[in-house]
Backbone bond lengths (Angstrom), bond angles and torsions (degrees), N, CA, C in turn:
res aa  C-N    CA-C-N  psi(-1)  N-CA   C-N-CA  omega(-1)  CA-C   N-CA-C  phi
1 X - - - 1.440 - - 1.522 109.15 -
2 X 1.454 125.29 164.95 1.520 135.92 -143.06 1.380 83.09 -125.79
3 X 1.412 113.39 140.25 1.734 118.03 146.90 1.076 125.68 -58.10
4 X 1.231 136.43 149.23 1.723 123.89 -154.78 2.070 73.16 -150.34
5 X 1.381 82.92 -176.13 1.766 106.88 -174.06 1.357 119.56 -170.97
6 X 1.111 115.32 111.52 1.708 117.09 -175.34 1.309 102.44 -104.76
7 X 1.283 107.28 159.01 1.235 118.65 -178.01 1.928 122.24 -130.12
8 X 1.044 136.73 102.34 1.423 124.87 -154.97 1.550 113.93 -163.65
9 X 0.910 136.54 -153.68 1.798 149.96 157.89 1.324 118.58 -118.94
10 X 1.605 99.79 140.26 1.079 90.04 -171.93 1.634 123.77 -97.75
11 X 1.259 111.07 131.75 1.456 124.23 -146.40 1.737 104.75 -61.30
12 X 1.403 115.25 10.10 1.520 118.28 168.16 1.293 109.50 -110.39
13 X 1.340 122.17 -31.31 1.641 104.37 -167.84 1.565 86.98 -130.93
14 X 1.337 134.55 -10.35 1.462 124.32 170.16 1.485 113.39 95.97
15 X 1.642 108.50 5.16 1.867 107.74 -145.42 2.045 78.94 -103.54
16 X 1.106 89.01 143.48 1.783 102.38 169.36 1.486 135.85 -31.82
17 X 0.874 149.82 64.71 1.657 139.54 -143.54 1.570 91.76 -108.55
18 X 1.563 114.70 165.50 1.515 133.77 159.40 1.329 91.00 -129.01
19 X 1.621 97.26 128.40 2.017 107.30 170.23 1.306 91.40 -123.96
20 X 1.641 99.76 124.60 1.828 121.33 163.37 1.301 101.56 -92.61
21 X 1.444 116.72 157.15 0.952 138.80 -139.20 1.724 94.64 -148.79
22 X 1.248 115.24 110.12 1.877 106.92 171.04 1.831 111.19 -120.66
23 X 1.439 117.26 119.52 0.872 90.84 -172.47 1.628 138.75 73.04
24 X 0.891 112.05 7.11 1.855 128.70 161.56 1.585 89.58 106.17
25 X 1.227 124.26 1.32 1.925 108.09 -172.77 1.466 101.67 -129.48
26 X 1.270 86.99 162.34 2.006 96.22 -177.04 1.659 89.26 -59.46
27 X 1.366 111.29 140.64 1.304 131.74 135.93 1.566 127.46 -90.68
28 X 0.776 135.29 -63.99 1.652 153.16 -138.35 2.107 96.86 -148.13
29 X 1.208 111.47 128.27 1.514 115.50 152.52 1.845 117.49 -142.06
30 X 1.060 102.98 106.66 1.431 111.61 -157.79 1.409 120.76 -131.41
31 X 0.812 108.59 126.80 2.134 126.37 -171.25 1.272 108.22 -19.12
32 X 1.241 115.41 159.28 1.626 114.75 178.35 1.927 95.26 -157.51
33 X 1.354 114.02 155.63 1.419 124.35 170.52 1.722 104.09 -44.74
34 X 1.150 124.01 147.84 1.293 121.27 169.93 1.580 121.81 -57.70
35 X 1.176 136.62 161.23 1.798 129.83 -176.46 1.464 77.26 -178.26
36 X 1.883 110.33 107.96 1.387 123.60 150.33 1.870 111.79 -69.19
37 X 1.137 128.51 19.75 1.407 131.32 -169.34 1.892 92.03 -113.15
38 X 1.151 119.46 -59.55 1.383 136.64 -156.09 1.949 89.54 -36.94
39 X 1.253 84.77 152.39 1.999 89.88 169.62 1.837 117.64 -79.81
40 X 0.769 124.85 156.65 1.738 120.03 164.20 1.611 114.91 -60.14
41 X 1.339 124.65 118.97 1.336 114.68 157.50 1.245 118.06 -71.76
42 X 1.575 157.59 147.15 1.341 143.20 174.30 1.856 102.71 -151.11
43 X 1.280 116.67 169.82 1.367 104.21 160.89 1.262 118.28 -73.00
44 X 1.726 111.25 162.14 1.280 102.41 157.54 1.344 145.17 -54.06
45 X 1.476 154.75 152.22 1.221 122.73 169.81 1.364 92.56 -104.04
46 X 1.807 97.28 169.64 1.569 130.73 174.16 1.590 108.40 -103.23
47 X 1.169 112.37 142.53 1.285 128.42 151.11 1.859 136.22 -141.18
48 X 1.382 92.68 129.34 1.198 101.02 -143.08 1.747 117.71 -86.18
49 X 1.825 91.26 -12.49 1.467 102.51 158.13 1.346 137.19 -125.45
50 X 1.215 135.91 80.30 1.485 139.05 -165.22 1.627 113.49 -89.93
51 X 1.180 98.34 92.23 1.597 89.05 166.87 1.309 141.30 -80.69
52 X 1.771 97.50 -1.04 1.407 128.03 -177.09 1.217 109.66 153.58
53 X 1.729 94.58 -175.51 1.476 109.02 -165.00 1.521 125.85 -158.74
54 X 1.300 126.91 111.68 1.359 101.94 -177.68 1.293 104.93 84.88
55 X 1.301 140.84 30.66 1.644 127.62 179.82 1.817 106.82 64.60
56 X 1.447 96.41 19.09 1.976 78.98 -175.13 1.854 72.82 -136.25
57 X 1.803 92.09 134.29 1.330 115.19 -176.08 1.602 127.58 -108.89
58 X 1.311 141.63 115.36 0.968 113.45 177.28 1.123 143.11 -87.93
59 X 1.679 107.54 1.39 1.541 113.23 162.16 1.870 124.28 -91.80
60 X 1.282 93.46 16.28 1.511 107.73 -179.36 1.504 103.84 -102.10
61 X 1.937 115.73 81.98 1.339 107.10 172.77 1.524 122.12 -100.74
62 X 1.504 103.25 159.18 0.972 136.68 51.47 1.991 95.29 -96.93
63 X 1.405 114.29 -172.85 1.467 114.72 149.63 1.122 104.99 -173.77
64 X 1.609 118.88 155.01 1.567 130.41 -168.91 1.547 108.60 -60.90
65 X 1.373 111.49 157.93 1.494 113.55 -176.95 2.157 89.39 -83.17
66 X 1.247 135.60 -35.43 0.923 132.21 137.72 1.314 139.94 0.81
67 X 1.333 119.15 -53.28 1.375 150.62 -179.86 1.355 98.60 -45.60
68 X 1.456 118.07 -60.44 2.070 136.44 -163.80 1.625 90.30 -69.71
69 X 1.129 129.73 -27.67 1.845 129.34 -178.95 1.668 82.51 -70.17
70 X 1.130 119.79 -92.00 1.675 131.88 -170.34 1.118 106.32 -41.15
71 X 1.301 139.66 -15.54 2.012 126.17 156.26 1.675 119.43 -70.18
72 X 1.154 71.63 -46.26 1.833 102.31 -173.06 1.602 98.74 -54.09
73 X 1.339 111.37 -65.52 1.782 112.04 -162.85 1.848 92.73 -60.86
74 X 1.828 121.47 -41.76 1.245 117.51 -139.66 1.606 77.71 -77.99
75 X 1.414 141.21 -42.26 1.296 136.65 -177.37 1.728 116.29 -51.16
76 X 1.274 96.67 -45.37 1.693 91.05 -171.31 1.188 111.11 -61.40
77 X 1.632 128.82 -29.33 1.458 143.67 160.28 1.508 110.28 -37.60
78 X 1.501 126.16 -36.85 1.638 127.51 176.99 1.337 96.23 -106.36
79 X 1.478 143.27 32.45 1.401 125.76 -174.93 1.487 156.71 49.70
80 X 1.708 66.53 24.35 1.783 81.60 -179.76 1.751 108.58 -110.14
81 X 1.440 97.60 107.95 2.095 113.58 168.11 1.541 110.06 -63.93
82 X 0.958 118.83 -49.23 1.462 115.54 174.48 1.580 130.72 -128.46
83 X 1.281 107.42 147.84 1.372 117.60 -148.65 1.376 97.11 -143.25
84 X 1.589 121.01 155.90 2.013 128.45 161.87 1.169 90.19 -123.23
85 X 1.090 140.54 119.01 1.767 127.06 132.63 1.494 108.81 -25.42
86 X 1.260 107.84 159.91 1.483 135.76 -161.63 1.373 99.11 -133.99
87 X 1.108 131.88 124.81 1.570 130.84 143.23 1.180 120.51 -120.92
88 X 1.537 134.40 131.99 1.403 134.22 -155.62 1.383 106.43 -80.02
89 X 1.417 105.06 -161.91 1.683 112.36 173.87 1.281 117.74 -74.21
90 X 1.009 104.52 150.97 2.057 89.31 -177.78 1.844 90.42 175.72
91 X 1.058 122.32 -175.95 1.532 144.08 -177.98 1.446 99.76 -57.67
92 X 1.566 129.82 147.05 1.051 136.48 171.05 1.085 110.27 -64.51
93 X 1.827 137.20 -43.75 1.480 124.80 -175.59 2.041 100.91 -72.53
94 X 1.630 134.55 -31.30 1.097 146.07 174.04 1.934 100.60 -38.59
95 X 0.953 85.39 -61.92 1.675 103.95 -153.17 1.814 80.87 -80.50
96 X 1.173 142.38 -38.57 1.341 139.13 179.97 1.566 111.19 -58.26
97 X 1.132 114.68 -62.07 1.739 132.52 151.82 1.473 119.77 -24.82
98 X 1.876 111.96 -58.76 1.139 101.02 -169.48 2.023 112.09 -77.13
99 X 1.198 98.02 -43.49 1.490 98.09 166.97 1.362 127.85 -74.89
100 X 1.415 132.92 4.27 1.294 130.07 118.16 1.107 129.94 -41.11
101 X 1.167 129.36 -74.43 1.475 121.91 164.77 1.661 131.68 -26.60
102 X 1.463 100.21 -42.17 1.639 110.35 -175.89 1.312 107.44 -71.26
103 X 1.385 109.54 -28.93 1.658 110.24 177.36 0.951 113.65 -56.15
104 X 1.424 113.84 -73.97 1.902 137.57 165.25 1.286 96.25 -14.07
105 X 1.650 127.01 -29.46 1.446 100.91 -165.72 1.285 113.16 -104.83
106 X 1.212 132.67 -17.87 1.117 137.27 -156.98 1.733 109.66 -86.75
107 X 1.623 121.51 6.89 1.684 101.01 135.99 1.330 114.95 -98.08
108 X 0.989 133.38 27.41 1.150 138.63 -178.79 2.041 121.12 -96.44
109 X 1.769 85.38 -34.34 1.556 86.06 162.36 1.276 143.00 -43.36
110 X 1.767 123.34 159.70 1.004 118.38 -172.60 1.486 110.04 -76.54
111 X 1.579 120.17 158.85 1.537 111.42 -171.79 1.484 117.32 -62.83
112 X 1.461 119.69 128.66 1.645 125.38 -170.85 1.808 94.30 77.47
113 X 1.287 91.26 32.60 1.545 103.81 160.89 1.739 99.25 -48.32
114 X 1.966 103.01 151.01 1.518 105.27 178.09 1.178 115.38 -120.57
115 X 1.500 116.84 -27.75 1.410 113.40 179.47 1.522 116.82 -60.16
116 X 1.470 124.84 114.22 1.325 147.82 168.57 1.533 139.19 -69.42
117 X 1.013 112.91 -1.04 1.096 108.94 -172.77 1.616 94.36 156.92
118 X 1.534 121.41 -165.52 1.360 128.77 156.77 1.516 111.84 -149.37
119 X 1.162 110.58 167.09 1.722 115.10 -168.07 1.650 96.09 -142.83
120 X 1.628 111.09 150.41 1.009 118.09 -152.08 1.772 106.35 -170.73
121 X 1.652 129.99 139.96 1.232 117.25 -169.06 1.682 110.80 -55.95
């Protein structure tokens, strides 16, 4: 892996930072001239119940193993790294089905895939 370098504010005090990157992990995060233009760096957030996303559902089966790629990308777009699918209450073979499927999908994610697991009544 490549050293990378972002450049942004930091989403607590607003003040300029550069974060290096060695090897896929923070190395170094260190002051920079002020720039009211720069974007916020922040962590990712988690969410721990997704029942969907974007008009694409995961208790609406059947659904593509595909589907968990198209949450995943439409999430990282609002800042969310990690995610569970959600499937509601429903019949034990229903709810058996739908989190089958989510499994099936999860080598299928995009690389630094986020969906983790799934949660379920």
């Amino acid at each position: 892996m490549s050293e990378t370098s972002l450049k942004g504010r930091d989403y607590r005090t607003g003040k300029a930072i550069e974060v290096r990157t060695e090897q896929g992990l923070i190395g170094q995060i260190l002051p920079l001239q002020g720039d009211p233009h720069l974007p916020l760096i922040a962590p990712g957030l988690v969410d721990l119940q997704v029942n969907g996303f974007g008009g694409l559902d995961f208790n609406h089966f059947p659904f593509s193993v595909g589907m968990v790629d198209q949450v995943t990308r439409l999430l990282w777009q609002q800042g969310v790294t990690t995610y569970m699918p959600t499937v509601i209450t429903a019949s034990d073979l229903a709810i058996e089905k739908r989190r089958g499927q989510a499994g099936r999908s999860l080598p299928h994610q995009p690389e630094g895939g986020s969906c983790r697991g799934g949660h379920s009544p």
